[in-house]
N, C-alpha and C positions, 0 to 999 in steps of 0.2 A: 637850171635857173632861168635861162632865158625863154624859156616857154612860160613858167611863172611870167616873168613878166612882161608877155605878151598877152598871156591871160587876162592879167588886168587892166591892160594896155587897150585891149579890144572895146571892152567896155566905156572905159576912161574915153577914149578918140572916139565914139558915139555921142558919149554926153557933150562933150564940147562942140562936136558937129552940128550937135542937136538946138548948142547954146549958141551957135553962129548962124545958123540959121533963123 
């Protein structure tokens, strides 16, 4: 399970990085 959701995790903390930037 926790690999799931680091999986989406990874993603997800791109997009916001991406949106703070």
């Amino acid at each position: 399970r926790l690999s799931s959701g680091l999986s989406w995790a990874s993603p997800h903390q791109l997009s916001v990085l991406a949106a703070v930037k």
